[in-house]
C-alpha positions, 0 to 999 in steps of 0.5 A: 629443606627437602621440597623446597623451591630453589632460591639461588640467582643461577637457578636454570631460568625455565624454574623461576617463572614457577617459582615466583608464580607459585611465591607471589600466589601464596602472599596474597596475589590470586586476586590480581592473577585473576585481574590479567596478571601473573608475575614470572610468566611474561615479567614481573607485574605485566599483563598475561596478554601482551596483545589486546590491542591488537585483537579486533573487537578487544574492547568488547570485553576491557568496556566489561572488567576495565581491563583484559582478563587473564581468563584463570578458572574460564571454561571453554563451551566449544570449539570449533575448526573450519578449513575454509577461510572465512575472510577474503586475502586469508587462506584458512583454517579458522579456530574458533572458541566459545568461553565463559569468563568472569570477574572474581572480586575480592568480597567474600560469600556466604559460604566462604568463597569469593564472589563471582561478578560479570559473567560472560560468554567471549567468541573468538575466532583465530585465522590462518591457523597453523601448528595446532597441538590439542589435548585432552578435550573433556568434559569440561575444560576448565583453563588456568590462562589464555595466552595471546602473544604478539610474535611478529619480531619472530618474522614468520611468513603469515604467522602474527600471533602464539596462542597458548591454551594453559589447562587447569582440567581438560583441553590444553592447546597451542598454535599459531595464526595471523589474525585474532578477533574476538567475535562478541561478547555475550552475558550469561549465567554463572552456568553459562546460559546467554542472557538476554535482558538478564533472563536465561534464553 
């Protein structure tokens, strides 16, 4: 049929990781995508971040879903780049990056959409980054996933993590860096204002 995804065991490999993806979504699997897994892209069934044990601060974030996200439909707030290291041994530069993330459960709304639960606003920071590829930044910078994969079998000289910016609408992005902290964590709003004791400041 016309149009069709391929189906055929010698499909070129850089087709099936979509093909499945777009396959798994359609029976159903959305709701665990947003839940920090997408079949096809990093293996059948494996988290969409392969390193959060090795982000320091991670647990601010797995102690608010019980699990690491895969931030599908998070927007970046800002970014922001240093050039000066911020860490003494480091060399810089420093990426850091504000985005709202959320939890989207499997109950249904009032108007027919899924309802959006544990809002927060996540501050990461990348250091000794290198390679850096932006575009795009808008307006509003809506991600499809945020990729941050452990690299060191590589054996590149101060380069640990591959950092992938995956864009639904907006900034897309990839680099390289030595260290990923996730800085803090902070709840929100569902406009993403912080809240403190449940009251937007």
């Amino acid at each position: 049929m016309e149009g069709a995804l391929p189906d055929r065991a010698d499909d070129p490999a850089e087709h099936r990781p979509t093909q499945n993806l777009l396959r798994w979504m359609n029976f159903g699997g959305l709701y665990d995508c947003l839940h920090g897994e997408l079949p096809g892209v990093q293996g059948e069934g494996q988290l969409l971040m392969d390193a959060a044990e090795r982000i320091e601060g991670a647990d601010k974030l797995t102690s608010v879903f019980g699990y690491w996200p895969s931030f599908h439909d998070a927007e970046i707030v800002w970014l922001r780049l240093d050039r000066r290291p911020v860490l003494e041994g480091l060399y810089g530069p420093t990426l850091e990056a504000l985005i709202h993330t959320f939890e989207m459960t499997s109950e249904v709304g009032r108007d027919g959409s899924y309802v959006l639960r544990h809002h927060v606003l996540a501050h990461f920071r990348f250091h000794d980054v290198t390679g850096l590829e932006l575009e795009h930044f808008n307006h509003q910078n809506v991600l499809f996933g945020l990729s941050i994969t452990d690299i060191r079998d590589r054996q590149m000289e101060m380069i640990d993590f591959e950092v992938t910016l995956s864009s639904s609408f907006g900034l897309s992005g990839l680099f390289y860096c030595k260290r990923a902290e996730l800085m803090e964590v902070t709840p929100c709003s569902e406009d993403a204002k912080p809240l403190v004791d449940g009251i937007e400041r």
